[in-house]
FIZATOR-146489 format. One record per atom (N, C-alpha, C, O): residue in three letters; x, y, z. Coordinates in pm, whole numbers, plus 32768, in hexadecimal, padded with zeros to 4 digits. Example, Ala and Ser with C-alpha at 12.3 -4.5 7.8 and 13.67 -1.06 7.14 Angstrom:
% residues 2
ALA85277DC7830C;ALA84CE7E3E830C;ALA85287EB6830C;ALA85907EB4834E;SER85057F1F82C4;SER85577F9682CA;SER850A80038313;SER853D80728324;
//
This chain:
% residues 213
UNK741081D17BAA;UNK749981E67BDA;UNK74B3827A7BF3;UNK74AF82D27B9E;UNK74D082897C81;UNK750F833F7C8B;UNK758D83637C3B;UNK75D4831A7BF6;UNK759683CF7C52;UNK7615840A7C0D;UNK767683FC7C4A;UNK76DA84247C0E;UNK769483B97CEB;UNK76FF839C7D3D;UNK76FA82FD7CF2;UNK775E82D17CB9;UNK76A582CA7CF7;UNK769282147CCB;UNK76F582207C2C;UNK775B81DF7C13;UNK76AF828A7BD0;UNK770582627B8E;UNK778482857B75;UNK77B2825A7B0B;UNK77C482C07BB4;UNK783382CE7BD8;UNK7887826D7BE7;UNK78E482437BA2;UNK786782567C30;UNK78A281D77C86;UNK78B081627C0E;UNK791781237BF7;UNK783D81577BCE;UNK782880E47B55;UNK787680FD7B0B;UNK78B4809F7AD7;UNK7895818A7AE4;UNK78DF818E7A85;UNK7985818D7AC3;UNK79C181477A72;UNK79BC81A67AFE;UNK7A4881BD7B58;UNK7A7D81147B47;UNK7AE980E97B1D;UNK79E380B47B88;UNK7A2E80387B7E;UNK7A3680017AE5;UNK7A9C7FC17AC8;UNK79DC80127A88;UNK7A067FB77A16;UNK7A57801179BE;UNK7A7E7FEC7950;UNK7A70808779ED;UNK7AF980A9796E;UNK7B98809879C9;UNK7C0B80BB79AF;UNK7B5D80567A36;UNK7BD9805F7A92;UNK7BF27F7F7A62;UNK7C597F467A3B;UNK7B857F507A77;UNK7B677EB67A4A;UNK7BB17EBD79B1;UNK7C007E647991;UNK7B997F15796B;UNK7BC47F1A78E1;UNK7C507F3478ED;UNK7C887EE678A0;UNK7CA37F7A7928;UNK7D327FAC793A;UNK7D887F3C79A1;UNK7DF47F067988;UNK7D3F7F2E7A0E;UNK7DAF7E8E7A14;UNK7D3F7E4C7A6C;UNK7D167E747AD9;UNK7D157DD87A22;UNK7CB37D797A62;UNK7D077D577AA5;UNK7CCF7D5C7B12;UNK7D8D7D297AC0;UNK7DE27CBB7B29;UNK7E247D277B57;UNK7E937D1C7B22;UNK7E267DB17BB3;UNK7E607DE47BF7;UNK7E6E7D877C51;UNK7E207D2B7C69;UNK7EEB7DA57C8F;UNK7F1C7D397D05;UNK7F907D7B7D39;UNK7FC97DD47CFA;UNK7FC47D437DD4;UNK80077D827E0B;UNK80A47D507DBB;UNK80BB7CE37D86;UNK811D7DE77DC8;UNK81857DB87D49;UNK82177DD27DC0;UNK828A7DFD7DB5;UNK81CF7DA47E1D;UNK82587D987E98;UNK826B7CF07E9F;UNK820C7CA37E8F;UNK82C57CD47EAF;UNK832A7C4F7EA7;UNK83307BE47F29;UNK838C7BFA7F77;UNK82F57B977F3F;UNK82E07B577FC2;UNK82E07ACD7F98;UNK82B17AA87F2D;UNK83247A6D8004;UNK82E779E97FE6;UNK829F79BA80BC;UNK8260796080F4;UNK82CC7A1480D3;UNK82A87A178136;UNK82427A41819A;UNK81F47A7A814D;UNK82167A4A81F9;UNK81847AAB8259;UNK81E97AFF8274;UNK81C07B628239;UNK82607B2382A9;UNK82767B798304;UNK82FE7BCF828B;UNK83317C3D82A2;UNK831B7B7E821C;UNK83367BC881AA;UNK82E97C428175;UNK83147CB18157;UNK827C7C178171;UNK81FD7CD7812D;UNK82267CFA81BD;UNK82907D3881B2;UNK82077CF28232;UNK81F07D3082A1;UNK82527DB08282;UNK82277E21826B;UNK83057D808285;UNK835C7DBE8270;UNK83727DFA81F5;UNK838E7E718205;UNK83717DDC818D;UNK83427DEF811E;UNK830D7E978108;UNK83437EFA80D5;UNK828C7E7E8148;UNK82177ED78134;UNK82397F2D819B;UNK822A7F9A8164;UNK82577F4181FA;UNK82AB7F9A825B;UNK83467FE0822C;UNK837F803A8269;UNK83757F9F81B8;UNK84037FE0819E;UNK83A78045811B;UNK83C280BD8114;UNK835A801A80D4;UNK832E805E805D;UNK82DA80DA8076;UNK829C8116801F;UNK82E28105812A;UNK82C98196812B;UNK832E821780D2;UNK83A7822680E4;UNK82E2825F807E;UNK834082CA8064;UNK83B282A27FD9;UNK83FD82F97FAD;UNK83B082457FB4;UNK83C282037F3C;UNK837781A77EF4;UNK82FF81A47F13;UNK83A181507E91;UNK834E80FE7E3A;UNK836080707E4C;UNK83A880327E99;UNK830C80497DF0;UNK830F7FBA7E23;UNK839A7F4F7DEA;UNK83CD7EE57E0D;UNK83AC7FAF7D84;UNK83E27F6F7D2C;UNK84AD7F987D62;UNK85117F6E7D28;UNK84A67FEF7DDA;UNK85467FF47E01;UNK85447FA37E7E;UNK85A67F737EB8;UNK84B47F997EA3;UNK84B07F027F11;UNK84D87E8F7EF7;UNK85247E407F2F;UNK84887E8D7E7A;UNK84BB7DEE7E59;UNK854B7DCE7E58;UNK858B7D707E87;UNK85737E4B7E06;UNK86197E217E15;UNK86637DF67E71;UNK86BF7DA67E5E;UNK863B7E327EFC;UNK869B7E357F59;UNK86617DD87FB0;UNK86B17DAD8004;UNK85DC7DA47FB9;UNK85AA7D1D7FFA;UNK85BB7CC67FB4;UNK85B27C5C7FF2;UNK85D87CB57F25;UNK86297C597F0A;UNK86B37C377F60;UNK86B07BD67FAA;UNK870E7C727F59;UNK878A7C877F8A;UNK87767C4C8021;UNK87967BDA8042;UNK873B7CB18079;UNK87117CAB80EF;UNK86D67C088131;UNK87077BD88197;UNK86657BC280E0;UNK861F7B3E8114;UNK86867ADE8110;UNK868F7A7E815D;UNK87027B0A8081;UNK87477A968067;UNK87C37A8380D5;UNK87F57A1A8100;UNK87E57B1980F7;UNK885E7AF4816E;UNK87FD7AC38208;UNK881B7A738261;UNK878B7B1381F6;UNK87517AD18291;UNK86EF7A938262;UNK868C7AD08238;UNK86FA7A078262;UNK868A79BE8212;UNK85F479A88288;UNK858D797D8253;UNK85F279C28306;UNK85C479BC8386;UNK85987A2B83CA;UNK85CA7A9683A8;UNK85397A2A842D;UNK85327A85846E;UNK85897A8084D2;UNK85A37AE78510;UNK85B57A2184E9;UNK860E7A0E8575;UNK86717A348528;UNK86C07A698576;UNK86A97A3A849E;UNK87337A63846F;UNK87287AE58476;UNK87937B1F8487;UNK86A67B40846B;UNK86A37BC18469;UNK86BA7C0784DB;UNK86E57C7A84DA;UNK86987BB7855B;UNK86627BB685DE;UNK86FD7BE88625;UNK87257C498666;UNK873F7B5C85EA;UNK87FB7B6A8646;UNK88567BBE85BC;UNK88CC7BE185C5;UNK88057BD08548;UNK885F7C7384DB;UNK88887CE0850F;UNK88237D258508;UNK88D17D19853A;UNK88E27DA7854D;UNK88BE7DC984F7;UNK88B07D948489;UNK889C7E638531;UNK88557EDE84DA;UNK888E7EE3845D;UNK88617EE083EB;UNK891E7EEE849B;UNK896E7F4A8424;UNK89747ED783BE;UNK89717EFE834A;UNK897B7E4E83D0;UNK89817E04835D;UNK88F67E098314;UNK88F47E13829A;UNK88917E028352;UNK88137E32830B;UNK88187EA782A9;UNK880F7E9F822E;UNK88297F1F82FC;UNK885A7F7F82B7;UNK88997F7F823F;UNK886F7FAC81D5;UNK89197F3D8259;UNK895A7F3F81AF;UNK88FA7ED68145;UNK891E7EE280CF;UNK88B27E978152;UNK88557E4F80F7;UNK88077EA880E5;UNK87C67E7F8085;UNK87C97F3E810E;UNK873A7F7F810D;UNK8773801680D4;UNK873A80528079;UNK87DA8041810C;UNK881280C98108;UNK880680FA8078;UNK884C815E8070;UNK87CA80DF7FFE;UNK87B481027FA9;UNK872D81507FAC;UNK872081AC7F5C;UNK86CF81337FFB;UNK865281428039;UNK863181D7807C;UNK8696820380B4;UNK85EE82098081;UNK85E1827E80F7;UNK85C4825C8156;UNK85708205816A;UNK861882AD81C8;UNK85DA828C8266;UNK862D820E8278;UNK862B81D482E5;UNK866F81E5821B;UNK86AA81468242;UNK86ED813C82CF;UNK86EA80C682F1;UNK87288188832B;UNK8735816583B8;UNK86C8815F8400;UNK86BA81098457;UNK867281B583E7;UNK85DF819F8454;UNK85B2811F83FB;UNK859880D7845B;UNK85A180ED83B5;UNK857780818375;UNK85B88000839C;UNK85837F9383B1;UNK8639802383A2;UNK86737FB783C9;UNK86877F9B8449;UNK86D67F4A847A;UNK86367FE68483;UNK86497FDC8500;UNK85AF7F7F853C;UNK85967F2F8596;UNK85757FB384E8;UNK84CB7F8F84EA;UNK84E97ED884AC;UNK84CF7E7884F4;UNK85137ECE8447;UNK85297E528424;UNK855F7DE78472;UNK85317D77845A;UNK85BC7DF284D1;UNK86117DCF8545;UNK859B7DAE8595;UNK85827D3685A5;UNK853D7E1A85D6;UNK84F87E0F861D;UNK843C7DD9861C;UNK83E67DC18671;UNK84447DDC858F;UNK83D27D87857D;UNK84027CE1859C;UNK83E77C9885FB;UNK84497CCF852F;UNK84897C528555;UNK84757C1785D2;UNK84267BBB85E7;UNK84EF7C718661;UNK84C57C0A86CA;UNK844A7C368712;UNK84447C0F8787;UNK83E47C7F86E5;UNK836B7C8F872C;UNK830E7C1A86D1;UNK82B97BD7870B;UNK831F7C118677;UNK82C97B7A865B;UNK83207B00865C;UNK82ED7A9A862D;UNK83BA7AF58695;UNK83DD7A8B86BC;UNK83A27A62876C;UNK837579FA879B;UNK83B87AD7879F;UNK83A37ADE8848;UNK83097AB7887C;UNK82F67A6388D4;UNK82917B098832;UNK82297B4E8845;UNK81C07AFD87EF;UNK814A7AF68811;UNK81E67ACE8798;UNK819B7A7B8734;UNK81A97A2986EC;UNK81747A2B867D;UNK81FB79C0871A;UNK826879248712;UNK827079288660;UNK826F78C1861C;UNK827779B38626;UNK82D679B585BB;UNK822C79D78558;UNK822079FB84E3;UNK81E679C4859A;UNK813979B28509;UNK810B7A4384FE;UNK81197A878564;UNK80D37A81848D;UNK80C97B24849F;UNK802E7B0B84B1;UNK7FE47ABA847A;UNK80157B7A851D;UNK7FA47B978582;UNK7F567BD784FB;UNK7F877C1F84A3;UNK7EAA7B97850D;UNK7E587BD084A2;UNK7E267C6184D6;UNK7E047CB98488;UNK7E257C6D8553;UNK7DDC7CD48595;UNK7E217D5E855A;UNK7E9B7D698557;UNK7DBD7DD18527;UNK7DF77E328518;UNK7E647E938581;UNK7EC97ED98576;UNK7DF77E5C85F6;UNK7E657E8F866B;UNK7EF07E4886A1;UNK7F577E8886B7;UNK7EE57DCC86B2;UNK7F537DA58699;UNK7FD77DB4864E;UNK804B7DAA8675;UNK7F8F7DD685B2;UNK80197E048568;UNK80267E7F8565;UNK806E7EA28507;UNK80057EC68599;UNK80177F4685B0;UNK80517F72861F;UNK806A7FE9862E;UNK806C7F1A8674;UNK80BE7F0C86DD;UNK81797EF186D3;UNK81D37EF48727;UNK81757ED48629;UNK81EC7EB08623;UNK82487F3985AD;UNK82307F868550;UNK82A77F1285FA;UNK830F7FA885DE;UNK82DE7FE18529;UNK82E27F8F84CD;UNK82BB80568516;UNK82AE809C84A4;UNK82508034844E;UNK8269801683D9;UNK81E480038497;UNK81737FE88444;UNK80EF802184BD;UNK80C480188531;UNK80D88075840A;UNK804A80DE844C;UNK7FC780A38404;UNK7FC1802B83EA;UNK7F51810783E1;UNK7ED880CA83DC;UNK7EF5809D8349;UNK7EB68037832C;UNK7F3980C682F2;UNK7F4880A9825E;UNK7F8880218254;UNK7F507FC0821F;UNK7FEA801F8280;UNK803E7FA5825E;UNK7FE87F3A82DC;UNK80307ED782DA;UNK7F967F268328;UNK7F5F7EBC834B;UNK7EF47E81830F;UNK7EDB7E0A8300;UNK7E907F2482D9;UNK7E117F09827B;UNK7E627E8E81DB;UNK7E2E7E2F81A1;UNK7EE07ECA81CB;UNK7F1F7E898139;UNK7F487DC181A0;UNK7F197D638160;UNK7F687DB081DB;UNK7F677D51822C;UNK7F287CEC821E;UNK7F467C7C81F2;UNK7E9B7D2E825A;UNK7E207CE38288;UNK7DE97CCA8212;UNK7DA77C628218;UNK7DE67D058198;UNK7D917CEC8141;UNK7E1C7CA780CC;UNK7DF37C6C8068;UNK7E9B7CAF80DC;UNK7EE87C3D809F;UNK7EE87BD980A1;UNK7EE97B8F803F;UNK7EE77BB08143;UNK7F0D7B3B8189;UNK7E927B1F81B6;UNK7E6D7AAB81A4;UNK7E5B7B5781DF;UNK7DD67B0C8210;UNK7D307B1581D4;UNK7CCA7AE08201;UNK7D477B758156;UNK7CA57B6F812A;UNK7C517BC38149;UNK7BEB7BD38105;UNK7C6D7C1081C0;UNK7C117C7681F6;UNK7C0F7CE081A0;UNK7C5A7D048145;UNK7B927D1681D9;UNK7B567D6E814E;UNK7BAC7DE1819C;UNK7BA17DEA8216;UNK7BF17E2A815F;UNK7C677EC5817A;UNK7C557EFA8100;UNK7C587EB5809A;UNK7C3E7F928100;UNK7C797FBA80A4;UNK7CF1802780C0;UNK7CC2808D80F2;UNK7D6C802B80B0;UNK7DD4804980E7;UNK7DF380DD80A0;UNK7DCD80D4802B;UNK7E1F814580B6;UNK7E2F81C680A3;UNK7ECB820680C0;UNK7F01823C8120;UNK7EFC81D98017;UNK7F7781EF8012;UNK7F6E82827F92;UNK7F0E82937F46;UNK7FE382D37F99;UNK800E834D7F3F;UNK7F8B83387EC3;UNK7F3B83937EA9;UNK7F89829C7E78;UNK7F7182AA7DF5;UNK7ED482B67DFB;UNK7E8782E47DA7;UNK7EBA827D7E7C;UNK7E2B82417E84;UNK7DC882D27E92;UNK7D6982F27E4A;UNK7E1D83417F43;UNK7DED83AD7F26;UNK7DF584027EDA;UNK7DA2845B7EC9;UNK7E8C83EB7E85;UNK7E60845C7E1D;UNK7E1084837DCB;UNK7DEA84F37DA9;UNK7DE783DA7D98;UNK7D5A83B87D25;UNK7CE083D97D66;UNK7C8684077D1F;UNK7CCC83CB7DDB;UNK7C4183BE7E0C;UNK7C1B844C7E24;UNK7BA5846C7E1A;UNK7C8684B37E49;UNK7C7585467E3D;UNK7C6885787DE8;UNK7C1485D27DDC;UNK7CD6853F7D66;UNK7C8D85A67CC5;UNK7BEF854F7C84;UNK7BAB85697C21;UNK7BE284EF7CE1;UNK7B8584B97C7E;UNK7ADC84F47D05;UNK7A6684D47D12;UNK7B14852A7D2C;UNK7AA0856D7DB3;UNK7A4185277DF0;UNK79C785357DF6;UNK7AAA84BC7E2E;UNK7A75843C7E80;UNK7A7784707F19;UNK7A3E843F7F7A;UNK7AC384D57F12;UNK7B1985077F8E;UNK7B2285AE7F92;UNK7B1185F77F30;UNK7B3C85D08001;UNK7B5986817FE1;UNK7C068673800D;UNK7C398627805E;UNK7C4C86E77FAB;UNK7CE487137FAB;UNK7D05871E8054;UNK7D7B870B8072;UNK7CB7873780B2;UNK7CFA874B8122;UNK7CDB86CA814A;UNK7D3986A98192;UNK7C8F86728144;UNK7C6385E78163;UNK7D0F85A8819A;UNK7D7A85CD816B;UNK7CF98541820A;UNK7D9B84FE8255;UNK7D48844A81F9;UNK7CE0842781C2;UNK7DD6840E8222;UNK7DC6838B81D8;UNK7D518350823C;UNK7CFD830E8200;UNK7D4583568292;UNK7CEF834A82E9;UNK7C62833C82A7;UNK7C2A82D58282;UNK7C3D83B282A2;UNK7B9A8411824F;UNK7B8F83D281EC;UNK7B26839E81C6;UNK7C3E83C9818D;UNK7C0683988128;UNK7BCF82EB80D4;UNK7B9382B98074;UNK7C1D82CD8153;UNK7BE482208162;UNK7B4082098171;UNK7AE681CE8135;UNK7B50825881E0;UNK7A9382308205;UNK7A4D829781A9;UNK79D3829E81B8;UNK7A7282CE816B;UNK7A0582EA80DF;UNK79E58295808B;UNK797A827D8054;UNK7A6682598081;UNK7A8E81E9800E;UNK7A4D81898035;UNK79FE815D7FE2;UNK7A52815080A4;UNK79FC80CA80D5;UNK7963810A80DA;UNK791380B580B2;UNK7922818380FD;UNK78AF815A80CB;UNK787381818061;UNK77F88186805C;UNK78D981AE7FDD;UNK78DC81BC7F43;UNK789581287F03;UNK782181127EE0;UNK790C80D17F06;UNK791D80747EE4;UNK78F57FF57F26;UNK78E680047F9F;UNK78DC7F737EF6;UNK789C7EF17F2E;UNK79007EA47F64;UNK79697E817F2F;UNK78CF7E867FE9;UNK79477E4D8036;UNK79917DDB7FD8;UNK7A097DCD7FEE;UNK79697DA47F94;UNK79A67D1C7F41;UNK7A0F7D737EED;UNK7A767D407EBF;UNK79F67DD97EE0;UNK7A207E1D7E60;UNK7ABE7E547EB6;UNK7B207E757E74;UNK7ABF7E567F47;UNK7B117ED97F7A;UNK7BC67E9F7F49;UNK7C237EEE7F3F;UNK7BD37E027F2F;UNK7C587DE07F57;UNK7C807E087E86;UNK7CE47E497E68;UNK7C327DDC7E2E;UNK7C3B7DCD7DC8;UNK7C4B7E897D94;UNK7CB37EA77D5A;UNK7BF97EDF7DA7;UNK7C127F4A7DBD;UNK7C987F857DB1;UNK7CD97FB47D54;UNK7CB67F6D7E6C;UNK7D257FC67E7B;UNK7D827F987E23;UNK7DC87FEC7DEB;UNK7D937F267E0B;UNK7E2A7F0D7D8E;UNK7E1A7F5A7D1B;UNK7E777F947CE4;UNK7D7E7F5D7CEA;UNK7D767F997C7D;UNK7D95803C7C65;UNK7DB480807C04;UNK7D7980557CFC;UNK7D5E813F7D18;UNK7E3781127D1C;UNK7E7F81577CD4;UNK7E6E80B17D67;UNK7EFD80D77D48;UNK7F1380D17CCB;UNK7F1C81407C97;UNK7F24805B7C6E;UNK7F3680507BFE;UNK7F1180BE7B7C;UNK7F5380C97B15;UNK7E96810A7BA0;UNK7E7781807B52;UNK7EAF81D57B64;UNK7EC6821E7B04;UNK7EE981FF7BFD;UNK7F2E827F7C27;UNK7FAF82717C18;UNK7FEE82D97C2F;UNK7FFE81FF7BF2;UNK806D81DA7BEC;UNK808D81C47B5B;UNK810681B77B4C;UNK804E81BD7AF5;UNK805881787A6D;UNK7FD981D57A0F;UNK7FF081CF7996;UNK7F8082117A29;UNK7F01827279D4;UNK7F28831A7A01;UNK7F66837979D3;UNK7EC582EE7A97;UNK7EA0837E7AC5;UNK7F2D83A07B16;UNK7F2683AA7B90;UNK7FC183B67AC9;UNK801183D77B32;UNK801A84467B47;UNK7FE1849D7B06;UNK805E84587BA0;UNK809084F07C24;UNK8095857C7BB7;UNK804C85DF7BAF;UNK810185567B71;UNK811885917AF9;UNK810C856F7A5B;UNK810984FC7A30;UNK810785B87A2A;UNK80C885A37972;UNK803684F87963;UNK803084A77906;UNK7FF184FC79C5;UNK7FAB84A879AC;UNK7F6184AC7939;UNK7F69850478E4;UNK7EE8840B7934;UNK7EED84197889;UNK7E3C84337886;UNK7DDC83E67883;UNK7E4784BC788A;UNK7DA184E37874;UNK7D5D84D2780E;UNK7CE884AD7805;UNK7DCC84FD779A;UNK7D9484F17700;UNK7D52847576E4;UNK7D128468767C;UNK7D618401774E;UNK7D5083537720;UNK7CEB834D7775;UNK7C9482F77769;UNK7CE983B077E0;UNK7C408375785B;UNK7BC983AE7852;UNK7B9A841F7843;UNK7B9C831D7861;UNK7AFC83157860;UNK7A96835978C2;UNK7A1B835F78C2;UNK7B1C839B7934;UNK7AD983AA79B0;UNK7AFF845379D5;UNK7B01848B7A43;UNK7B1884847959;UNK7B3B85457958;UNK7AB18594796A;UNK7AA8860C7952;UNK7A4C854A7994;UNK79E285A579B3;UNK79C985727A4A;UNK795985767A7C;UNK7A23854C7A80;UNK79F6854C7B13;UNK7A7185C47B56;UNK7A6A85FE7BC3;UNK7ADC85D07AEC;UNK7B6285D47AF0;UNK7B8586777B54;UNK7B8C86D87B08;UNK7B9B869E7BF5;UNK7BA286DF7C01;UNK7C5F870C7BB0;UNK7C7787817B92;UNK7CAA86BD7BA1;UNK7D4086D87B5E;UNK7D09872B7AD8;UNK7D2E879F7AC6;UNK7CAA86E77A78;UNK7CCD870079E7;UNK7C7487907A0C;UNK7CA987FB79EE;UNK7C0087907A45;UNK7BB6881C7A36;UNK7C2188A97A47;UNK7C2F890179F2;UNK7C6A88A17AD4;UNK7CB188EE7AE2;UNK7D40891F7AA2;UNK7D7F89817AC9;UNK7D6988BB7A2B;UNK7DD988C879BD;UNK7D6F890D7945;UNK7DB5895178F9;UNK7D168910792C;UNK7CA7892778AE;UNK7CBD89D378B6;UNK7C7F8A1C7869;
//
């Protein structure tokens, strides 16, 4: 085993050890629920999404209810949110582009959903591998932050760079189970601020802890 191999070996089973059932913690009963969902949870958390897509699914239970919503009533369901007018404007307009464009079913194609208002390469990779299984590994705040202190990635690295490192780090089977886990660590272990080094197994890969030492 190289010294990149074990790396890697080790990243996944103390990451397997910290949450074997990472899973996605956005609120959907729906396909085109994450779509929107995962497009409003730019720039905030998951957990002030849920709130307000609660609120939000229950007054427009439809896409066609979202479709004939005005903004501004959207709006006041989201406005707790950042960006909530461009959002709600995006929400409006996803809606009737998969009522019009795609008789209401969300398109697996990466390009396809990326075609639709304020969903970019992140929130389609989170998509495709929700809803449909495909191997993504998706490159959100928590994911690059970990993968940079843990020197999977270089500090100037774009989410871009740092995906396709990651995919050929790691085993494609491995990529969907993963990314829940690099959020869940960066969100709940290795966070932004006061993360918990004193408890990881993984401070000798650690470009964060070397440079606090």
């Amino acid at each position: 085993m190289t010294n990149k191999e074990k790396k890697i070996d080790d990243i996944i089973t103390f990451m397997d050890e910290l949450f074997p059932s990472a899973h996605c913690e956005l609120n959907y009963s729906k396909d085109y629920e994450l779509v929107i969902a995962v497009m409003l949870s730019a720039q905030t958390t998951d957990k002030a999404v849920n709130k307000v897509t609660e609120r939000l699914f229950k007054d427009f239970p439809s896409l066609k209810a979202l479709k004939e919503a005005s903004e501004e009533d959207i709006y006041k369901d989201i406005k707790h949110l950042g960006l909530a007018h461009n959002k709600a404007k995006n929400v409006k307009e996803i809606a009737t582009r998969l009522v019009k464009d795609y008789n209401e079913v969300v398109p697996s194609s990466k390009e396809e959903l990326m075609k639709l208002p304020g969903v970019g390469r992140k929130t389609a990779n989170v998509v495709r591998a929700e809803l449909f299984s495909l191997p993504e590994f998706a490159v959100d705040t928590h994911v690059e932050r970990v993968s940079k202190r843990l020197k999977l990635a270089f500090l100037n690295d774009t989410p871009y760079q740092v995906e396709m490192k990651l995919k050929k780090l790691f085993p494609q089977e491995r990529y969907i189970k993963s990314h829940h886990q690099f959020i869940h660590f960066g969100r709940y272990f290795c966070k932004a601020i006061n993360p918990s080094c004193s408890s990881c197994k993984l401070k000798a890969y650690c470009r964060y802890k070397k440079e606090k030492e």
